[in-house]
BASE-700740 format. One line per field, with one value per residue (C-alpha): residue number from 1; x negated, z, y negated. Coordinates in steps of 0.25 Angstrom, whole numbers. Last residue first. Example, Ala and Ser with C-alpha at 12.3 -4.5 7.8 and 13.67 -1.06 7.14 Angstrom:
! BASE-700740
nr <- 2 / 1
c1 <- -55 / -49
c3 <- 29 / 31
c2 <- 4 / 18
This chain:
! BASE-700740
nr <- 286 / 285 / 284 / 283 / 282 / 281 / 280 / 279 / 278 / 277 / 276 / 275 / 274 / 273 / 272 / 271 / 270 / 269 / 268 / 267 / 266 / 265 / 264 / 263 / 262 / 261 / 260 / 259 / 258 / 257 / 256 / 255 / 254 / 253 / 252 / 251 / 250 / 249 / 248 / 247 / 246 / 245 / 244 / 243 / 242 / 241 / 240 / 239 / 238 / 237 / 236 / 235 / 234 / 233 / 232 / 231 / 230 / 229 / 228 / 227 / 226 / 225 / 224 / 223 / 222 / 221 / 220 / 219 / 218 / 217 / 216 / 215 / 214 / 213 / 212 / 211 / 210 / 209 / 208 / 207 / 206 / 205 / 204 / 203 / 202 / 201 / 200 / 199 / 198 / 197 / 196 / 195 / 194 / 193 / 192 / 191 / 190 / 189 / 188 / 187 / 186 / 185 / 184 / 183 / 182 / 181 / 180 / 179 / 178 / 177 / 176 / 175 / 174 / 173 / 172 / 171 / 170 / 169 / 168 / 167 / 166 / 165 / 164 / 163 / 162 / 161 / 160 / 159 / 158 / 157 / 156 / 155 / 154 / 153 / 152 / 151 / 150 / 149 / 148 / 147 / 146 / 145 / 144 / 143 / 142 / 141 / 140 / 139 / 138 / 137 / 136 / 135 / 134 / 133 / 132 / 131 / 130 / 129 / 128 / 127 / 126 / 125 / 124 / 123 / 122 / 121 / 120 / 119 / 118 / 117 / 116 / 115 / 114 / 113 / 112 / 111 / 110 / 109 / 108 / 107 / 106 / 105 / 104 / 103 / 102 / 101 / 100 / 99 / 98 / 97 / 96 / 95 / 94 / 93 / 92 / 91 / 90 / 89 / 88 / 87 / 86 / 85 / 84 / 83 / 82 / 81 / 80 / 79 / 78 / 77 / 76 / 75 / 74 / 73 / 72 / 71 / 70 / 69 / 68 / 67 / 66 / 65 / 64 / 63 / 62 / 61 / 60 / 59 / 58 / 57 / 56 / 55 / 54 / 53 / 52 / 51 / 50 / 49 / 48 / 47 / 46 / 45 / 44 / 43 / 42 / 41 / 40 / 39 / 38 / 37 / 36 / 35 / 34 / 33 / 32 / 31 / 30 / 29 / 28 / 27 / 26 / 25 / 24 / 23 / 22 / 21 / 20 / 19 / 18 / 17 / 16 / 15 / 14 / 13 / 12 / 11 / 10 / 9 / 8 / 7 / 6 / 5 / 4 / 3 / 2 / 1
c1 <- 35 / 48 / 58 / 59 / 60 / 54 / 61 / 58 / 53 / 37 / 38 / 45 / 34 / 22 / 26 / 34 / 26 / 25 / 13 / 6 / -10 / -21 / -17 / -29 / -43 / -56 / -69 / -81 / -93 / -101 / -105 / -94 / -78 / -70 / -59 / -58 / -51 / -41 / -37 / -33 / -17 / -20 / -35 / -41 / -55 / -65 / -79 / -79 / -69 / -72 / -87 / -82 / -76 / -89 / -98 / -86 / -89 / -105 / -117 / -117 / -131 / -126 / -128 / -121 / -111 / -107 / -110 / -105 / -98 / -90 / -81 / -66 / -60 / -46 / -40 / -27 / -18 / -4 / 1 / 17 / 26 / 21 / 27 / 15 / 6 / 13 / 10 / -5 / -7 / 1 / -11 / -22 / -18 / -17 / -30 / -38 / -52 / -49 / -52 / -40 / -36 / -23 / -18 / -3 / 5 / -9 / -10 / -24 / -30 / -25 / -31 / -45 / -44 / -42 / -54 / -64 / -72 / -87 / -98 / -110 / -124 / -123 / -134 / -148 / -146 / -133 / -127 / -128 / -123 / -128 / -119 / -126 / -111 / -99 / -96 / -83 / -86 / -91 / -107 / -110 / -108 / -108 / -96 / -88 / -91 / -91 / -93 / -85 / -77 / -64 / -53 / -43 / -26 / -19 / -4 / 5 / 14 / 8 / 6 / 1 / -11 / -14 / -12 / -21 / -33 / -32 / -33 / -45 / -54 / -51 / -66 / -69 / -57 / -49 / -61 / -71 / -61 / -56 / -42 / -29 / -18 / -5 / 8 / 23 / 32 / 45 / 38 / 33 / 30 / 25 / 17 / 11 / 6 / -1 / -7 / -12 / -19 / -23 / -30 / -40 / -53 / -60 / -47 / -35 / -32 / -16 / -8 / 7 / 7 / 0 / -14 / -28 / -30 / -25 / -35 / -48 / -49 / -53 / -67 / -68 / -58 / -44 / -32 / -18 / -7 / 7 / 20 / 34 / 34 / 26 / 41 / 38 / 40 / 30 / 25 / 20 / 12 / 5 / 1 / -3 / -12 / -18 / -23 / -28 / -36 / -41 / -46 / -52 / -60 / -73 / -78 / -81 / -82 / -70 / -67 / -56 / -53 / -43 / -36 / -27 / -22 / -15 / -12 / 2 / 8 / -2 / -3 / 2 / -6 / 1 / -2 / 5 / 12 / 4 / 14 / 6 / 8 / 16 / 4 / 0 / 6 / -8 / -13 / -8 / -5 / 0
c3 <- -81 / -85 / -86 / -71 / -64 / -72 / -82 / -93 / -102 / -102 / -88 / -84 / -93 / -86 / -73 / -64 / -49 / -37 / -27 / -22 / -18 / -9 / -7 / 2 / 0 / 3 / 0 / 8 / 5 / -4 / -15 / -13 / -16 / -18 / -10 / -5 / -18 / -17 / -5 / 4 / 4 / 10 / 17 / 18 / 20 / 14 / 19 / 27 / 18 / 6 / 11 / 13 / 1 / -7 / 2 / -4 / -16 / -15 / -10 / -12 / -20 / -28 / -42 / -34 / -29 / -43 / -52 / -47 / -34 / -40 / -29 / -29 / -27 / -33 / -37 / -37 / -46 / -49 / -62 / -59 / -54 / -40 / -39 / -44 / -37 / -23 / -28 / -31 / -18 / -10 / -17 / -14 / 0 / 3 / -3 / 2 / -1 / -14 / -13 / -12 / -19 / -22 / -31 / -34 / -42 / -51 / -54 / -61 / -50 / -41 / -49 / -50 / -35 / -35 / -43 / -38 / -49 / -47 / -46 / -56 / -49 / -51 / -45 / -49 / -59 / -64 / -77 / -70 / -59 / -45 / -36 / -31 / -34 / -32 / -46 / -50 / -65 / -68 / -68 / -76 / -72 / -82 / -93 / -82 / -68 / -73 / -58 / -45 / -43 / -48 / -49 / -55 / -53 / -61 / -62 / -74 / -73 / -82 / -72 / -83 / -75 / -71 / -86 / -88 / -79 / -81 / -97 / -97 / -87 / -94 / -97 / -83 / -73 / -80 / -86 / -78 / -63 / -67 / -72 / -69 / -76 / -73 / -80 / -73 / -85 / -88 / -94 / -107 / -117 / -108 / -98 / -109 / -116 / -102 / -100 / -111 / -108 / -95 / -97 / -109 / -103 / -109 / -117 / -113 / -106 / -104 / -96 / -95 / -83 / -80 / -74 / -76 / -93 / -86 / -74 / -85 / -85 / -69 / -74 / -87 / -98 / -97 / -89 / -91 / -84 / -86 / -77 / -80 / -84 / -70 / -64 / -53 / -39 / -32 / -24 / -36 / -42 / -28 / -29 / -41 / -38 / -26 / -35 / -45 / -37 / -29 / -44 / -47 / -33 / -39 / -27 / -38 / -52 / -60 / -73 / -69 / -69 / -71 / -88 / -88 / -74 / -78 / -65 / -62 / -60 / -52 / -41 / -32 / -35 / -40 / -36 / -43 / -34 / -31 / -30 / -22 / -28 / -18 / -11 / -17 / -5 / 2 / -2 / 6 / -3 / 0
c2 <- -377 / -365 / -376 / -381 / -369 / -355 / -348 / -355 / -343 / -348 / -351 / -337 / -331 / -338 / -334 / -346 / -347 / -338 / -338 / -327 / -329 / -328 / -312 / -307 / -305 / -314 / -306 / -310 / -309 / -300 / -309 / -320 / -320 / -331 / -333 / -346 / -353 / -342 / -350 / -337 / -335 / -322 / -321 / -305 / -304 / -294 / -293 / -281 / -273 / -276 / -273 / -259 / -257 / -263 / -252 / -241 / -246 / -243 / -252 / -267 / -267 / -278 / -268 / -257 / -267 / -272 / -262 / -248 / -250 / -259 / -264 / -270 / -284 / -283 / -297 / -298 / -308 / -309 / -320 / -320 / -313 / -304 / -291 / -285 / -295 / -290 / -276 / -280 / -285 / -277 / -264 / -273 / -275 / -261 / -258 / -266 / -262 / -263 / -279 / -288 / -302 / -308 / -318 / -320 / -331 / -335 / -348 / -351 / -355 / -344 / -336 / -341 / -342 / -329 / -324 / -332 / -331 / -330 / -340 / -336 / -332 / -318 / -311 / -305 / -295 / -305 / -297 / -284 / -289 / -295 / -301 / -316 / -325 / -314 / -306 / -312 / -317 / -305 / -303 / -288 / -274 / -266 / -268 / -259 / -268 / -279 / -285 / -293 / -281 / -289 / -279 / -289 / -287 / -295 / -295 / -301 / -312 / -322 / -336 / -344 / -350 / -333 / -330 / -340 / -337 / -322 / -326 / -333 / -325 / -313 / -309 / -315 / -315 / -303 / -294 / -297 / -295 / -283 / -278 / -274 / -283 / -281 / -281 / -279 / -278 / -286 / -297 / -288 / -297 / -308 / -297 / -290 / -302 / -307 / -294 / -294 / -309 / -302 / -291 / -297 / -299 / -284 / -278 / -272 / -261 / -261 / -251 / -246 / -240 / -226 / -233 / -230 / -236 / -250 / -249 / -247 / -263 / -262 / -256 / -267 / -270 / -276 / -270 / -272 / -265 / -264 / -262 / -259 / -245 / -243 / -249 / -259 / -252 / -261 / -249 / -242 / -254 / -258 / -243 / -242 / -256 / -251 / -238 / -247 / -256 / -243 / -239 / -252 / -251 / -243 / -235 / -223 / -231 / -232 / -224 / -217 / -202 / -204 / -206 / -194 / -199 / -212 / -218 / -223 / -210 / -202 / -213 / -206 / -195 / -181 / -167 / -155 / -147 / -132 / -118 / -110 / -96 / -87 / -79 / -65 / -53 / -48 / -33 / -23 / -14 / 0
């Protein structure tokens, strides 16, 4: 007689899904970024800012122009836009007029919108087009090989400044509040909370939105400055970084290694471009 032991019931195994399984286009992952790159954490905040403010996913778009934040757009499961090096936002812009109805948001880094596209974020923000801007700004170039951008802190080294940039930098905010922006906001993606309200409040928000994501390249810009490795960036973030609402964007510039002011400096409301244009504003559209 047998006494062999009776075969177990197969184990029936569920598939596993990520949360974030449905806005991230998994036949293109692995990504591209660095390891202790912030973009991806940018992106993870901005899924989950997306998800919670209920807005259909048919009814949003993304634009990205050319550099390590322009990959975002090929990343995400919306309807997506990688455009070319500078030119985010004036795309952004058409799509926004010919499709009013959809929430468009332009993902990209610091060169490509506020050097390259210098022109068209300053007036788009002056016209008040209602579109989202979100800008990793790691203070570098980080994919055309590391050279001087127009918000590498005064004494980093680049590749294009062996011996330190003498050039004053943008203050990025002040930039935009200069040029009318409704919501400006700044955070690092050390705060990840914060980051994520931030970009839901700027998703609800009509109007030109604004954030500005400090992140680290660990590859480039700290190795080149001897700043040690993205979790070493993290955790200056953390020491150094100092949270002031309603701060005078005109006080906010950011130094080589000093202190970073965060917060929400600005969120105002004002007539977009489109209700001007159409005369929907008080007063005849002015």
């Amino acid at each position: 007689m047998s006494t062999a032991p009776a075969k177990a019931a197969p184990v029936e195994r569920k598939e596993l899904h990520h949360p974030k399984d449905t806005m991230l286009r998994e036949d293109r992952l692995p990504h591209i970024w660095c390891p202790t790159c912030g973009i991806g954490t940018a992106v993870s905040c901005f899924v989950e800012a997306l998800r919670e403010t209920n807005i259909p996913e048919e009814k949003v778009a993304v634009v990205s122009g050319i550099g390590c934040t322009g990959r975002v757009a090929g990343y995400v499961n919306l309807d997506s836009f990688h455009t070319t090096h500078g030119r985010a936002i004036p795309f952004a812009t058409g799509l926004a007029l010919a499709k009013p109805d959809m929430k468009v948001v332009v993902f990209s880094g610091d060169g490509d919108l506020v050097a390259i596209g210098g022109n068209h974020i300053i007036n788009a923000a002056r016209r008040n087009m209602n579109i989202t801007v979100i800008c990793i700004n790691n203070f570098i170039y980080g994919m055309t090989g590391g050279q001087c951008a127009s918000t590498t802190p005064q004494i980093a080294k680049t590749s294009t400044t062996p011996t330190g940039n003498t050039d004053y930098p943008f203050n990025v905010p002040y930039l935009m509040d200069a040029c009318g922006a409704t919501y400006i906001a700044r955070w690092t993606v050390l705060h990840i909370r914060r980051l994520k309200k931030a970009m839901g409040e700027a998703l609800n928000k009509k109007g030109f939105s604004f954030i500005e994501v400090i992140a680290p390249c660990a590859t480039l810009y700290a190795r080149r400055n001897r700043l040690g490795t993205g979790f070493d960036l993290m955790k200056f973030y953390h020491d150094n970084s100092e949270i002031q609402h309603g701060a005078d964007t005109k006080m906010v510039d950011i130094g080589f290694q000093e202190k970073i002011i965060c917060g929400k400096f600005v969120d105002i409301d004002k007539p977009t471009f489109l209700e001007r244009y159409r005369g929907e504003t008080n007063g005849g559209g002015k």
